[in-house]
Backbone as JSON Lines, residues from 0, in Angstrom:
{"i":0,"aa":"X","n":[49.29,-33.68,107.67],"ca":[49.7,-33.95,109.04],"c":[48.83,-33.12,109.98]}
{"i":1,"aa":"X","n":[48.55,-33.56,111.24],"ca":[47.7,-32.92,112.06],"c":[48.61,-32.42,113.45]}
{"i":2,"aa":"X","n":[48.16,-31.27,113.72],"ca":[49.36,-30.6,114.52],"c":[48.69,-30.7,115.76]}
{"i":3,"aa":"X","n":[46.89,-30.96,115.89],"ca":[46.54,-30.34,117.38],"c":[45.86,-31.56,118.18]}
{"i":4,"aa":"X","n":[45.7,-32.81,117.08],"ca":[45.48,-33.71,117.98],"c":[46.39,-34.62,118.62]}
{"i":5,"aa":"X","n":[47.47,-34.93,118.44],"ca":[47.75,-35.53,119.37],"c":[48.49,-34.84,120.81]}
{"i":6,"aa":"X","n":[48.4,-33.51,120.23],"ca":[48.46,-32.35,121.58],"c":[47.77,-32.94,122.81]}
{"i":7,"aa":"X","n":[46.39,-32.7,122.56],"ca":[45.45,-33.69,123.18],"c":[45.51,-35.08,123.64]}
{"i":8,"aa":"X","n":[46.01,-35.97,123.43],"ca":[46.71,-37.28,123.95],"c":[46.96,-36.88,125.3]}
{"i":9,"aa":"X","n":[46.74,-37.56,126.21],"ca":[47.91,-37.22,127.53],"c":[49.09,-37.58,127.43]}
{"i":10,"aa":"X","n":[50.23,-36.86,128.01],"ca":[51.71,-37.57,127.41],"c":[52.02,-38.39,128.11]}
{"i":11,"aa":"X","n":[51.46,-39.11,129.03],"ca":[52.14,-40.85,129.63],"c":[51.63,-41.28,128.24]}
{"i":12,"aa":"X","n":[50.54,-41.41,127.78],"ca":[50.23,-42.42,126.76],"c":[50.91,-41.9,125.51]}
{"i":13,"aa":"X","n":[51.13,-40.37,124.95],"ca":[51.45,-40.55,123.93],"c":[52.84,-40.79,123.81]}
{"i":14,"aa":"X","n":[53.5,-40.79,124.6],"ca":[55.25,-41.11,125.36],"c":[55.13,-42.94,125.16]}
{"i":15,"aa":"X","n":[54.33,-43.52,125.67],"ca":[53.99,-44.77,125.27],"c":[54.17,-45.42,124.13]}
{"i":16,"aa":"X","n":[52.83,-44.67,123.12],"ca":[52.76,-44.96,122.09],"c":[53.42,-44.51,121.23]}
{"i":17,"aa":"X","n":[53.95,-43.37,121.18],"ca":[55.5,-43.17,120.37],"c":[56.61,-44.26,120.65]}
{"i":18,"aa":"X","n":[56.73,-44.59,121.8],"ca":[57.97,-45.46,121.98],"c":[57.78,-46.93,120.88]}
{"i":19,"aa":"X","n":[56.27,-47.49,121.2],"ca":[56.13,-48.92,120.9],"c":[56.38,-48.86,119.29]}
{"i":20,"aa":"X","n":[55.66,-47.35,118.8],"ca":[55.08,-47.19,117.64],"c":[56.9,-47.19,116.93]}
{"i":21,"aa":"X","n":[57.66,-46.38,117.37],"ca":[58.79,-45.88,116.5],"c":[59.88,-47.81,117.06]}
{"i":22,"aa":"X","n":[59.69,-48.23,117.61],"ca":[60.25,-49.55,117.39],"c":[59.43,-50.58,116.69]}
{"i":23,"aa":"X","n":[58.29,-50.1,116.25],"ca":[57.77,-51.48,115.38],"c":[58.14,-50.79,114.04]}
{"i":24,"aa":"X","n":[58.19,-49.14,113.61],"ca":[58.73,-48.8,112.47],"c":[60.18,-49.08,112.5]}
{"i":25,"aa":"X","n":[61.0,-49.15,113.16],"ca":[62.14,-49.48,113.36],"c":[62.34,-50.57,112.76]}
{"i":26,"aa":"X","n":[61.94,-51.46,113.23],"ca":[62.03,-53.08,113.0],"c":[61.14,-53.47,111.71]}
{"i":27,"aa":"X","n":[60.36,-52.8,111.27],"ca":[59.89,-53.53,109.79],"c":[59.75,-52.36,108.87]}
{"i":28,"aa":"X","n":[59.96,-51.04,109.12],"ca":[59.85,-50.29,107.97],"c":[58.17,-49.59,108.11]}
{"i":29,"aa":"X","n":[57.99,-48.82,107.31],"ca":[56.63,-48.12,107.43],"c":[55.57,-48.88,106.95]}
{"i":30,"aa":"X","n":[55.84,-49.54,105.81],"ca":[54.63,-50.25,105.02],"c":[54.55,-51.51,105.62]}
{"i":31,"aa":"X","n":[55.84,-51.82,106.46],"ca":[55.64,-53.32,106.92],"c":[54.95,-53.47,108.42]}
{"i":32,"aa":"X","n":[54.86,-51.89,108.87],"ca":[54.43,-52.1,110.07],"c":[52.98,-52.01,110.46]}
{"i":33,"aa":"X","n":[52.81,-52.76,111.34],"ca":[51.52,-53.39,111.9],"c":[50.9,-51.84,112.6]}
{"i":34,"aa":"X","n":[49.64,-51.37,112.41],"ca":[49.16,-51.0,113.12],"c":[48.44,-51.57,114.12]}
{"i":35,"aa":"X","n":[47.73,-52.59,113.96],"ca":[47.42,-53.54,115.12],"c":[48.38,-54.12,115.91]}
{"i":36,"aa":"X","n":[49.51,-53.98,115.77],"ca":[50.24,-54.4,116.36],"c":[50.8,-53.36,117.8]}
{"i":37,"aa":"X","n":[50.95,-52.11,117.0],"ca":[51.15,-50.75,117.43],"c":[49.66,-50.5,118.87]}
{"i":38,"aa":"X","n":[48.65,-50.29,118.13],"ca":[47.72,-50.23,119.58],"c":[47.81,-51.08,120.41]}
{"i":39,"aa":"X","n":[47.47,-52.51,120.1],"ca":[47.62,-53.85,120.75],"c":[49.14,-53.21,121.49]}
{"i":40,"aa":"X","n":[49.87,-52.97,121.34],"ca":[50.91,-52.48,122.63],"c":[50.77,-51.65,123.5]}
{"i":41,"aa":"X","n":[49.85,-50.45,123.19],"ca":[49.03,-49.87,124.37],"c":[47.85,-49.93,124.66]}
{"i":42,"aa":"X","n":[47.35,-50.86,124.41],"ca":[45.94,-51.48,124.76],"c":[44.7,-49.93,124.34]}
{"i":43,"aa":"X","n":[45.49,-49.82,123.22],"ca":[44.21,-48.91,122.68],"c":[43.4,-49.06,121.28]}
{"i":44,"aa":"X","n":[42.26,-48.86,121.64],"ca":[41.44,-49.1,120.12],"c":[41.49,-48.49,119.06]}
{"i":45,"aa":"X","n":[41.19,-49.04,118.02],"ca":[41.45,-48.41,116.59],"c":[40.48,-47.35,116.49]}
{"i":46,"aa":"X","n":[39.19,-46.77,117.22],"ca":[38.17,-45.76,117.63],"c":[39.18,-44.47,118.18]}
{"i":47,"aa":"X","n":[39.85,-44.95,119.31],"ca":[40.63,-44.14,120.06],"c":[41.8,-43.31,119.22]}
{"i":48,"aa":"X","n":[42.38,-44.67,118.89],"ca":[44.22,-44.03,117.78],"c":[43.01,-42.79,116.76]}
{"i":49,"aa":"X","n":[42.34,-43.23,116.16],"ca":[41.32,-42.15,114.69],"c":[40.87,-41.12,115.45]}
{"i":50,"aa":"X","n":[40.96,-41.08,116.52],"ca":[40.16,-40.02,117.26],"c":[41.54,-38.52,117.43]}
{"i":51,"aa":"X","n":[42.77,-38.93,117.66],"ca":[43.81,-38.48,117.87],"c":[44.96,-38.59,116.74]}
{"i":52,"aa":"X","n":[44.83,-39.65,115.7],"ca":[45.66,-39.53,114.19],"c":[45.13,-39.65,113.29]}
{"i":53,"aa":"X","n":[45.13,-39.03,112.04],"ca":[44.27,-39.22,110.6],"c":[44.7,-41.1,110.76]}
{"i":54,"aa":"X","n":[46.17,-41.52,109.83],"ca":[46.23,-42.18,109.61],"c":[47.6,-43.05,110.21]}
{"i":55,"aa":"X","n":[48.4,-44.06,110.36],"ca":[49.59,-44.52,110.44],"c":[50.63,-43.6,109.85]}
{"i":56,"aa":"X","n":[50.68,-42.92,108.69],"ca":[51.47,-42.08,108.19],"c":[51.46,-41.08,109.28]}
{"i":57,"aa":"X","n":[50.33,-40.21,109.73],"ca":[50.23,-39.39,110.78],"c":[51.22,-39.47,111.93]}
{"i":58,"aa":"X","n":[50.64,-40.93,112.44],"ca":[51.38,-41.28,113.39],"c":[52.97,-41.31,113.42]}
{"i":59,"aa":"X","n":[53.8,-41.65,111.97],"ca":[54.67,-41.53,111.71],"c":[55.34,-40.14,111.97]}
{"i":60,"aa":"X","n":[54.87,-39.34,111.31],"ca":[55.4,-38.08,110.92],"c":[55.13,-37.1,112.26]}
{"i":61,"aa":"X","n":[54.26,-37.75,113.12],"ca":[54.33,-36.47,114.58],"c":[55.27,-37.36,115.38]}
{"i":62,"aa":"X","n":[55.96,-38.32,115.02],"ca":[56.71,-39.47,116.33],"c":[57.91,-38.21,115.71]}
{"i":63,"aa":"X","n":[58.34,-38.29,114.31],"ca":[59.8,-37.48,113.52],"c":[59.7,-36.04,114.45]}
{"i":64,"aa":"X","n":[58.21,-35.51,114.51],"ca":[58.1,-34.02,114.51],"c":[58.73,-33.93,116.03]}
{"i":65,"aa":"X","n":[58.19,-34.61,116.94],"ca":[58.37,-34.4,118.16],"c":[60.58,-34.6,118.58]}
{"i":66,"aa":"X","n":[60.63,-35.77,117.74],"ca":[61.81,-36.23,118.02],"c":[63.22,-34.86,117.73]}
{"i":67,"aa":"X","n":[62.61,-34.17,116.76],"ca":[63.26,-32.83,116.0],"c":[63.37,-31.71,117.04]}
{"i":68,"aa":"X","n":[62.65,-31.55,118.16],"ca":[62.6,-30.83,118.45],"c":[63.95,-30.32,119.2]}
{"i":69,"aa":"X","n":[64.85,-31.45,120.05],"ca":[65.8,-31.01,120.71],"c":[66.85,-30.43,119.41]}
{"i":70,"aa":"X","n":[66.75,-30.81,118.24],"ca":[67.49,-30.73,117.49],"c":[67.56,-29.39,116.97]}
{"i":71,"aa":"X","n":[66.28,-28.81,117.03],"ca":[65.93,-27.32,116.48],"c":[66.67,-26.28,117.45]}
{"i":72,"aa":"X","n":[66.63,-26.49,118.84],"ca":[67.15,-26.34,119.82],"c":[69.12,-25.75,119.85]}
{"i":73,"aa":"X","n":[69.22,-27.17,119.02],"ca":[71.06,-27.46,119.22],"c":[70.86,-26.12,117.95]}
{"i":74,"aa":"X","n":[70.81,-26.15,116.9],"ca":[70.46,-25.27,115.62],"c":[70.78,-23.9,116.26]}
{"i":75,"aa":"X","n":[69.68,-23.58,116.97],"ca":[69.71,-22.06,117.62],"c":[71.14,-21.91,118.3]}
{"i":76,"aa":"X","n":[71.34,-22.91,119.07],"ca":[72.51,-22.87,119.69],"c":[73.99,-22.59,118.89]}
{"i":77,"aa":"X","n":[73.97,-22.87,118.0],"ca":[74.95,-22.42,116.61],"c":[75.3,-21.58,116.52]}
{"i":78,"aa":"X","n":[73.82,-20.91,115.71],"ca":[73.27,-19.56,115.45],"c":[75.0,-18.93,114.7]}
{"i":79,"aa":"X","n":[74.41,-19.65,113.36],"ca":[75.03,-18.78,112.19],"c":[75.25,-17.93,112.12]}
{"i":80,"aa":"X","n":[74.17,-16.79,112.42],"ca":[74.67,-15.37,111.73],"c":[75.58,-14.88,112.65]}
{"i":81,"aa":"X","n":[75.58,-15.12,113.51],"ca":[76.37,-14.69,114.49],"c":[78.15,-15.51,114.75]}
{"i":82,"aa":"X","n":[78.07,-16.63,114.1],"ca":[79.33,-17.23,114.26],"c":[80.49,-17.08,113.67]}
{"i":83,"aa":"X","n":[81.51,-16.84,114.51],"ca":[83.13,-16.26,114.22],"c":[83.89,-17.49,113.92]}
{"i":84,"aa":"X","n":[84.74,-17.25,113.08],"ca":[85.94,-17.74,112.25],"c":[86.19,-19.07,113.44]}
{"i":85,"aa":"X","n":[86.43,-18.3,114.59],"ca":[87.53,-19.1,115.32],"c":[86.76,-20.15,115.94]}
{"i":86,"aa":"X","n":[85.78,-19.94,116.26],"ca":[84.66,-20.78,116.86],"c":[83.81,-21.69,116.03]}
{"i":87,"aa":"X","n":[84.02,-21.63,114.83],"ca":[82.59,-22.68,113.89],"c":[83.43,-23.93,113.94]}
{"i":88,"aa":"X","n":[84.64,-24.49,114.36],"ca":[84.5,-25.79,113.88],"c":[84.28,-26.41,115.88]}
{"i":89,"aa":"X","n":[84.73,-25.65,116.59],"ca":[84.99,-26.09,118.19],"c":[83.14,-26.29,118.2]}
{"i":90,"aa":"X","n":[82.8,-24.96,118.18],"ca":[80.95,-25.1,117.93],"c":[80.03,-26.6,117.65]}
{"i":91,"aa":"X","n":[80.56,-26.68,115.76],"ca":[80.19,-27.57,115.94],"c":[80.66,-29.27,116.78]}
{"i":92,"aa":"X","n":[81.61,-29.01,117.49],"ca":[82.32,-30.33,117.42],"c":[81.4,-30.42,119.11]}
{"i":93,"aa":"X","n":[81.1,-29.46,119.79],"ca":[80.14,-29.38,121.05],"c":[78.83,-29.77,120.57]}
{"i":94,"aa":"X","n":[78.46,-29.14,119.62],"ca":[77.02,-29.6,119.46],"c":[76.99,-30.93,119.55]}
{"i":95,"aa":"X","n":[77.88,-31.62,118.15],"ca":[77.98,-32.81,117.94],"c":[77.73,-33.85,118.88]}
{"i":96,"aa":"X","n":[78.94,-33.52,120.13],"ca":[79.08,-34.03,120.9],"c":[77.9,-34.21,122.31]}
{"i":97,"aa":"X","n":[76.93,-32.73,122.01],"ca":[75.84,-32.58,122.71],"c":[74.94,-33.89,122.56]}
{"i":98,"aa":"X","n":[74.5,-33.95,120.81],"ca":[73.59,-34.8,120.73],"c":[73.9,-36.3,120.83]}
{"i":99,"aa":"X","n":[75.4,-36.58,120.95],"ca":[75.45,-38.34,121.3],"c":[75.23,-38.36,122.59]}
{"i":100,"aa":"X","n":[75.49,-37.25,123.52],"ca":[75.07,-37.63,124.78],"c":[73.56,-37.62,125.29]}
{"i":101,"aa":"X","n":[72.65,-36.9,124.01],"ca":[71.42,-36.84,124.07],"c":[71.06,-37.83,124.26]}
{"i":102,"aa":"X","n":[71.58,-38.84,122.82],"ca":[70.92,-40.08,122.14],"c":[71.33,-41.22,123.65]}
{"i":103,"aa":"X","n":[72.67,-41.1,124.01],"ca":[72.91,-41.84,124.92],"c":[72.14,-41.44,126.22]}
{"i":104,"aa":"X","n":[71.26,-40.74,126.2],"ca":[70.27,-40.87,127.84],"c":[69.01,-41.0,127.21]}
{"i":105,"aa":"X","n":[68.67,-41.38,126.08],"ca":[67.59,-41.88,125.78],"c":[67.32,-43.05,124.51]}
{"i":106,"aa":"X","n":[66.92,-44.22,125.15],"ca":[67.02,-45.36,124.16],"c":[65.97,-45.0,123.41]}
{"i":107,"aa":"X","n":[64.55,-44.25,123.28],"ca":[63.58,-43.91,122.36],"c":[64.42,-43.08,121.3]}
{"i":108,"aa":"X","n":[65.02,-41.85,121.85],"ca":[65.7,-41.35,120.57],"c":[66.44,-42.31,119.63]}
{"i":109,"aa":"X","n":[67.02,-43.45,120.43],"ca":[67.75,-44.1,119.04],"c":[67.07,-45.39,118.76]}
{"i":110,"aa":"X","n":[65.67,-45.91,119.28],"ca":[64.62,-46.23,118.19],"c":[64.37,-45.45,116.8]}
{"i":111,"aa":"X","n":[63.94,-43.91,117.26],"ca":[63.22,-42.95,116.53],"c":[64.18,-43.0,115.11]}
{"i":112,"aa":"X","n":[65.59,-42.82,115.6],"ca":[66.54,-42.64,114.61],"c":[66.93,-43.97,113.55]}
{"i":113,"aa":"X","n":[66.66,-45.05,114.31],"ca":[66.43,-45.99,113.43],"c":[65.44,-46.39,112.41]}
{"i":114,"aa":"X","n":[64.07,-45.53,113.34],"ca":[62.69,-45.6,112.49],"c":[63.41,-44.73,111.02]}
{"i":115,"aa":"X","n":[64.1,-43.75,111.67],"ca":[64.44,-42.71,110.53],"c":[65.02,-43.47,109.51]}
{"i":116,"aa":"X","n":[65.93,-43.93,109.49],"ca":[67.34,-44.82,108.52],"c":[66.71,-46.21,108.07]}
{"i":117,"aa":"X","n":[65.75,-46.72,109.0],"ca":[64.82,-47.66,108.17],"c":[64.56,-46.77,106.93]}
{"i":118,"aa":"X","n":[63.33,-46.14,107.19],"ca":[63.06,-45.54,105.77],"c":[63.96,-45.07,104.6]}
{"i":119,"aa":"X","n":[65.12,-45.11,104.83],"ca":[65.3,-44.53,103.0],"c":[65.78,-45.76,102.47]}
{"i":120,"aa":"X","n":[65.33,-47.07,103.02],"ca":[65.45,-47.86,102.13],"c":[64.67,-48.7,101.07]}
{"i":121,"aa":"X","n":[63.36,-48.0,101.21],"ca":[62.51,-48.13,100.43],"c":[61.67,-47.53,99.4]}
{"i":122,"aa":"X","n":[61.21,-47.19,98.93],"ca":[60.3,-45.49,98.13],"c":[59.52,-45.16,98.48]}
{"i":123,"aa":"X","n":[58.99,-46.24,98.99],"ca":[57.38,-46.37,99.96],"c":[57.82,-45.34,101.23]}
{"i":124,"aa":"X","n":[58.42,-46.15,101.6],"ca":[59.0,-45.23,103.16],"c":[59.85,-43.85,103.04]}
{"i":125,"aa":"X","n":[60.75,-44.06,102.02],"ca":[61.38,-42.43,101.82],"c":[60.13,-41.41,101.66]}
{"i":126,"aa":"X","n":[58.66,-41.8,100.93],"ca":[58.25,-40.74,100.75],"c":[57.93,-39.8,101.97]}
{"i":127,"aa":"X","n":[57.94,-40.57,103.04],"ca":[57.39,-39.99,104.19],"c":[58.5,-39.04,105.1]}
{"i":128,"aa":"X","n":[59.81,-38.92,104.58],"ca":[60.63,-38.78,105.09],"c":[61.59,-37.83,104.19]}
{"i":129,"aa":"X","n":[61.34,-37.78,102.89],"ca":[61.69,-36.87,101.74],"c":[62.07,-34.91,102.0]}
{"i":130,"aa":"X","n":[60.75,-35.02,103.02],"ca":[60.52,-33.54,103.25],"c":[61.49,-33.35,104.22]}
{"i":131,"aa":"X","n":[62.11,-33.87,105.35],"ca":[63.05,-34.15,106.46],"c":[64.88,-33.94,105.69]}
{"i":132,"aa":"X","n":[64.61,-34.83,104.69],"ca":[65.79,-35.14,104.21],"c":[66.29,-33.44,103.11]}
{"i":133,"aa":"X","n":[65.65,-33.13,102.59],"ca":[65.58,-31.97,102.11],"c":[66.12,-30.64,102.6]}
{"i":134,"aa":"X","n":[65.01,-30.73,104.01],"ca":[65.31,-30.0,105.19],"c":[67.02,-29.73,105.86]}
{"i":135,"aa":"X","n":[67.54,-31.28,105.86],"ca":[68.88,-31.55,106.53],"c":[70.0,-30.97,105.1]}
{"i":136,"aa":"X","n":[69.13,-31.16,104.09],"ca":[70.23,-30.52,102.77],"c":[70.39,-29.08,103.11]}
{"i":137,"aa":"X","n":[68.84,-28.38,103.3],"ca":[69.38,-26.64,103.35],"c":[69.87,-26.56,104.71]}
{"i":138,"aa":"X","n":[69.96,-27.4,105.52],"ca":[70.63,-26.78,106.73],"c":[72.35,-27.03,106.72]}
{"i":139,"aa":"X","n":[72.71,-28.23,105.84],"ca":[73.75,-28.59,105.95],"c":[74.19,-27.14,104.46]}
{"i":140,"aa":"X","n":[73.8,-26.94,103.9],"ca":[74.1,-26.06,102.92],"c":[74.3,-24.41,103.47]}
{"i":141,"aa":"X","n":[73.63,-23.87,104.3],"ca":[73.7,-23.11,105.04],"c":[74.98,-22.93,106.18]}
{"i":142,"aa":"X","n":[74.93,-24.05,106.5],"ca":[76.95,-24.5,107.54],"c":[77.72,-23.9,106.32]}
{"i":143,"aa":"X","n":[78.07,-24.58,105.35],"ca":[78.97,-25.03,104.49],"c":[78.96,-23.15,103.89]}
{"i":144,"aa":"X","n":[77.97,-22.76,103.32],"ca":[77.96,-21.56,103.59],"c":[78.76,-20.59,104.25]}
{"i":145,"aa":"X","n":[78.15,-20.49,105.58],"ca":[78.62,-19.57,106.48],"c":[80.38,-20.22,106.61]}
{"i":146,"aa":"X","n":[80.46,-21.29,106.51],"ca":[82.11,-21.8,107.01],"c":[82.8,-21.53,105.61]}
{"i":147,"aa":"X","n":[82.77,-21.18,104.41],"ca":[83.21,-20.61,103.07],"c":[83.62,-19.1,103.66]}
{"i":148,"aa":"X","n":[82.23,-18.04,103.96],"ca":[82.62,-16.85,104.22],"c":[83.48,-16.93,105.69]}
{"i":149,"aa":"X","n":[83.7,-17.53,106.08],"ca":[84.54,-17.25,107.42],"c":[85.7,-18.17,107.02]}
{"i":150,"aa":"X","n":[86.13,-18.93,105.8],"ca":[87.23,-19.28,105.53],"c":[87.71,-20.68,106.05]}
{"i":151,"aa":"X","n":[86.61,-20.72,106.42],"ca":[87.12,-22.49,107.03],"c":[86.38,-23.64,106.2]}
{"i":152,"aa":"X","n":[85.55,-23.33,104.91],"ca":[85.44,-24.43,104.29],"c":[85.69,-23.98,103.11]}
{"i":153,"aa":"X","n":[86.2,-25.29,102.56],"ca":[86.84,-25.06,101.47],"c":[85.96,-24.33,100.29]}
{"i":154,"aa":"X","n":[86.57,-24.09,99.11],"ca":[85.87,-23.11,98.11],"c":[85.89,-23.73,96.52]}
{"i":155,"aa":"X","n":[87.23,-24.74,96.61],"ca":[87.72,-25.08,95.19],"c":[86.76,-26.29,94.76]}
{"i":156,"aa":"X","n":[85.67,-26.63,95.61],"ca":[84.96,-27.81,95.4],"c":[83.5,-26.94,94.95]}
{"i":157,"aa":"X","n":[82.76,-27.39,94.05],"ca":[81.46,-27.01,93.82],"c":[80.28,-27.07,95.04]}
{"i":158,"aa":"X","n":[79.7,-26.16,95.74],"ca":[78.8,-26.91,96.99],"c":[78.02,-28.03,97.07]}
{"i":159,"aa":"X","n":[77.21,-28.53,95.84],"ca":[76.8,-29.66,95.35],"c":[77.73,-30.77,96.22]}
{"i":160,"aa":"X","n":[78.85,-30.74,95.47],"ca":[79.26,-31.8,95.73],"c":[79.89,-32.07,96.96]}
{"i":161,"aa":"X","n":[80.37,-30.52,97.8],"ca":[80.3,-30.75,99.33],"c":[79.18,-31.3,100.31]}
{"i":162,"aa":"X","n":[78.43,-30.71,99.75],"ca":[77.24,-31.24,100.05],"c":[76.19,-32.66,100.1]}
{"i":163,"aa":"X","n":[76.75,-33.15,98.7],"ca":[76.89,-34.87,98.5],"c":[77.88,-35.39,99.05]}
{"i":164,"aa":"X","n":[79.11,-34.72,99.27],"ca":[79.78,-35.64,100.23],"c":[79.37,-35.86,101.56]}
{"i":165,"aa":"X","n":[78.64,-34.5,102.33],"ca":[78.44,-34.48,103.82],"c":[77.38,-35.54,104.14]}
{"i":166,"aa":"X","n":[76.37,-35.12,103.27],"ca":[75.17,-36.28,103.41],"c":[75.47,-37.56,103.07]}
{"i":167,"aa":"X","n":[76.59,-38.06,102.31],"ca":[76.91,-39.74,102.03],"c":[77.49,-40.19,103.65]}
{"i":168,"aa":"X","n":[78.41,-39.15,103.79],"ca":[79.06,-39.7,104.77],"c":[78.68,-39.56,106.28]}
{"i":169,"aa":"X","n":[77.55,-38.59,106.15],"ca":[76.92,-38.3,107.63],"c":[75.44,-39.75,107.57]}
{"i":170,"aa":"X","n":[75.38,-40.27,106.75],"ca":[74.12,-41.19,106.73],"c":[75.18,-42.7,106.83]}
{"i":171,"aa":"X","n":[76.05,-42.62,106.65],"ca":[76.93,-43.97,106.44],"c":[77.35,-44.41,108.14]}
{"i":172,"aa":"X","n":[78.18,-42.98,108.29],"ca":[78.56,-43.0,110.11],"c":[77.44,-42.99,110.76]}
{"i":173,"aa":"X","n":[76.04,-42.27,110.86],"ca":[74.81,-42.71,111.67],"c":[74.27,-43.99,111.7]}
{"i":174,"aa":"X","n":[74.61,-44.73,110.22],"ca":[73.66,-46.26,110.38],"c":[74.89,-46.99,111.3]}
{"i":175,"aa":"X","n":[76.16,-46.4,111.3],"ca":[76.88,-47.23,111.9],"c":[76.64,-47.21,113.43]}
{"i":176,"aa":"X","n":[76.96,-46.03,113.42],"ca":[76.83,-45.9,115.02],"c":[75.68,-46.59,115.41]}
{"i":177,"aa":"X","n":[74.56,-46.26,114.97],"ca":[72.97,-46.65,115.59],"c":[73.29,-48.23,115.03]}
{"i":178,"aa":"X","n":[74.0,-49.25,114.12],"ca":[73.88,-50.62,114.46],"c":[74.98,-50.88,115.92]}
{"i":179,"aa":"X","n":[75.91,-50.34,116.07],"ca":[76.79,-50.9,117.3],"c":[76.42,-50.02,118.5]}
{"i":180,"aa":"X","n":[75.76,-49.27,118.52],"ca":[75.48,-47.96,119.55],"c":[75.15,-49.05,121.13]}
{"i":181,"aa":"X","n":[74.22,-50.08,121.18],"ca":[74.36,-50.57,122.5],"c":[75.83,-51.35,122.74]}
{"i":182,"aa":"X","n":[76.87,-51.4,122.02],"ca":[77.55,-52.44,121.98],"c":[79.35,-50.78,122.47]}
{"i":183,"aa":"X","n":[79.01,-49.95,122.58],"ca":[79.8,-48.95,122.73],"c":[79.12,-48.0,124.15]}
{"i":184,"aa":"X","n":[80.66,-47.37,125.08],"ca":[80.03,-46.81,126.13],"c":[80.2,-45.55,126.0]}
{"i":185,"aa":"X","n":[79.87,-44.8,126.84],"ca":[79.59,-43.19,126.33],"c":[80.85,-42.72,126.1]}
{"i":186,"aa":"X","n":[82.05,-43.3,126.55],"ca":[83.41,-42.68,126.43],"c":[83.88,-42.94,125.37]}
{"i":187,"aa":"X","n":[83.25,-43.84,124.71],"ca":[83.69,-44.16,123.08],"c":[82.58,-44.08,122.13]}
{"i":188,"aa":"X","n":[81.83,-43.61,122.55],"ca":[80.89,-43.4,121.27],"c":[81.01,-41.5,121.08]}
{"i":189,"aa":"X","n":[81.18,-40.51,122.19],"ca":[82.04,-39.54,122.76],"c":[84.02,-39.8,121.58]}
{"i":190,"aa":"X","n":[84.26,-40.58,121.69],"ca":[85.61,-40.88,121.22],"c":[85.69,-40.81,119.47]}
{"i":191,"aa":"X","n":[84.2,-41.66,119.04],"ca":[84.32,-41.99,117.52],"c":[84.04,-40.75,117.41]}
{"i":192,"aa":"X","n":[82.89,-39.87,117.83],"ca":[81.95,-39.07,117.27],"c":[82.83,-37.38,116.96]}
{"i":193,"aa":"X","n":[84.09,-37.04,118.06],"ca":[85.53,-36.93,117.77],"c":[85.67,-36.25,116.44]}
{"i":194,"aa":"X","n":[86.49,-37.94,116.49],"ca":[87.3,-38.81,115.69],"c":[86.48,-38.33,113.63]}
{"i":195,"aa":"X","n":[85.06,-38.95,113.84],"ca":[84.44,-38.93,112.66],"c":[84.33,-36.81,112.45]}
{"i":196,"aa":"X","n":[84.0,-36.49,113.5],"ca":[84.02,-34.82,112.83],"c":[85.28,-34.25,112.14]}
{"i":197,"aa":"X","n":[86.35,-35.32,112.95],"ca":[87.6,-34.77,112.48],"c":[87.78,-34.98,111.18]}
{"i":198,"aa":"X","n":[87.24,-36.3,110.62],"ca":[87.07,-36.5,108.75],"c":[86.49,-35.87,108.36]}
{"i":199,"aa":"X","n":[84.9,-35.09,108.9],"ca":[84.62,-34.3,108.39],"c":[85.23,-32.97,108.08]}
{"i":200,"aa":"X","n":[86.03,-32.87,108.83],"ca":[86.9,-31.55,108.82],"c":[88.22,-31.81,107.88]}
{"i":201,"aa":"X","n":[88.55,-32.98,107.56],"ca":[89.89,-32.64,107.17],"c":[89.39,-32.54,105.43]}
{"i":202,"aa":"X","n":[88.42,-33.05,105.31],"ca":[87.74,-32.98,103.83],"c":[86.77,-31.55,103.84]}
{"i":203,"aa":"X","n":[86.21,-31.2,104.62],"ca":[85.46,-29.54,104.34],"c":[86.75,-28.38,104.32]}
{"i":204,"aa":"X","n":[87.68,-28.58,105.12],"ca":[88.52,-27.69,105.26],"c":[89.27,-27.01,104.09]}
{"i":205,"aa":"X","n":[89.36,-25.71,103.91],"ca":[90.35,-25.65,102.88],"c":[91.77,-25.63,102.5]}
């Protein structure tokens, strides 16, 4: 992956071409998507895109990098080492609630997130996305963690398998939301998002 060229891009265009780019991965998957299709939407040449991305994979993986960033953000905002008993589940249920209102003031983020959930349905496309998914294991392992020593997640379950539960059921409720997400208004997508932490809670809890 290349970290400093598309620095270089100006960001009207690379704001552009992320947008067109993460809805044509959206809509056909990584291997199915057109790179000619992708410039041909910002009227740029295949000279130009090589000048600023190794390859389509490139392009892939700095659209994820950039999209992560508010997310790294909410993370700090947590801030584990520091979090008390009484506060880790209210915490997370703000964050939570932070990022649907994210996703809801920006329709690119929930392209991006679809580009995301496209991919693990293929091998081709998970590979590109493997390192991400990994990532969301030690972070979700790290919660589950810190909420054990502060007594609010449960203990009698192996972490493994807390852990396979969080990720089945946090990838099941995202494809949902992101298929009905234009079809729901912020007071109820605000309402499910709730609603779904509260399952998460009544099953982490001990």
């Amino acid at each position: 992956m290349t970290n400093h060229k598309p620095a270089t891009l100006p960001d009207l265009k690379r704001t552009e071409l992320f947008r067109v780019a993460s809805r044509e991965f959206a809509a056909y998957g990584f291997a199915q998507a057109s790179l000619n299709r992708i410039i041909a939407g910002v009227s740029m040449s295949k000279s130009s895109f090589y000048h600023y991305f190794n390859d389509k994979a490139d392009l892939y993986r700095q659209i994820l990098k950039q999209a992560l960033l508010p997310l790294e953000k909410m993370d700090d905002t947590l801030d584990l080492d520091h979090i008390e008993a009484a506060d880790f589940w209210p915490k997370l249920a703000a964050i939570s609630g932070d990022m649907v209102a994210e996703l809801g003031n920006s329709s690119d983020m929930i392209d991006i997130a679809r580009m995301f959930y496209r991919s693990l349905e293929t091998p081709e496309d998970r590979a590109l996305t493997q390192d991400l998914m990994k990532g969301f294991t030690v972070w979700i392992a790290k919660v589950l963690d810190r909420g054990q020593t502060l007594k609010q997640v449960r203990g009698d379950l192996p972490q493994s398998l807390l852990i396979e539960l969080s990720m089945s059921l946090g990838v099941s409720v995202d494809r949902w939301m992101l298929a009905h997400w234009e079809d729901l208004d912020e007071e109820t997508r605000q309402y499910l998002n709730a609603e779904i932490l509260g399952i998460f809670r009544r099953i982490l809890s001990p």
